[in-house]
N, C-alpha and C positions, 0 to 999 in steps of 0.2 A: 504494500500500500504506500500509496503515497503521504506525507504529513496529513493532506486533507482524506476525506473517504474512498476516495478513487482508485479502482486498482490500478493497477502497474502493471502495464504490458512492455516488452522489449527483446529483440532478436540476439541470438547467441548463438557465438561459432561452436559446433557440437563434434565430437568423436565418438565413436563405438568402442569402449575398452574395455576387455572384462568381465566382461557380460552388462556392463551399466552403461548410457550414455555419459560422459563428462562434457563438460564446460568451462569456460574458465574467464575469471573478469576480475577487476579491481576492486580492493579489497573497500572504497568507499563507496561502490558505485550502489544505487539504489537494491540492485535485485541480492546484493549482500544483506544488505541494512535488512532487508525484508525477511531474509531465508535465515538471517541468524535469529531472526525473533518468533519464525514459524517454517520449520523446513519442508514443510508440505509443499509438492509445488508440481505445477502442469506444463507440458512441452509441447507444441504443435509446431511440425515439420510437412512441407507439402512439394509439390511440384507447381508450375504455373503453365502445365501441359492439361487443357479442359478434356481431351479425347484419353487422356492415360494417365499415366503416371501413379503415386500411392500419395497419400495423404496418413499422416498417423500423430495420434496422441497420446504423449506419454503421461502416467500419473504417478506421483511417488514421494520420496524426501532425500533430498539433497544432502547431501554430505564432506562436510569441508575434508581435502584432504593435503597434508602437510606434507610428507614424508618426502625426502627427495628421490629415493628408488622408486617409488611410483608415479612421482609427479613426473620423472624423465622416461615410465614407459608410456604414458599415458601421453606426453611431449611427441615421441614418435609414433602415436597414432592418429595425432592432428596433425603430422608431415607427409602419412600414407594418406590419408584425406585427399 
């Protein structure tokens, strides 16, 4: 959310690692501030092909991750991206 009542939409460069989607953004940026005070959070991914393509939404809780072994495998699967 935002300070006032309005949610908080915003796009995010995403990988597949793991078996989880990751993401990754700075550490002041709004959808932190939000996800550290409630980690529940929704993903929608689509194509802008109207004859094909997949559309999909993910539901879940986000989970900060520190570690530098993982943060650099998880680094080289935002590079195979």
């Amino acid at each position: 959310m935002r300070p006032d009542p309005r949610p908080h939409v915003a796009p995010v460069a995403g990988a597949w690692h793991a078996g989880a989607l990751w993401f990754c953004s700075l550490p002041r940026e709004r959808k932190v501030e939000n996800l550290s005070a409630d980690a529940e959070c929704s993903l929608l991914t689509g194509t802008n092909e109207p004859a094909g393509g997949v559309d999909a939404v993910l539901e879940g809780r986000a989970v900060r991750v520190t570690g530098t072994g993982e943060l650099e495998e998880a680094a080289e699967a935002f590079r195979r991206t």
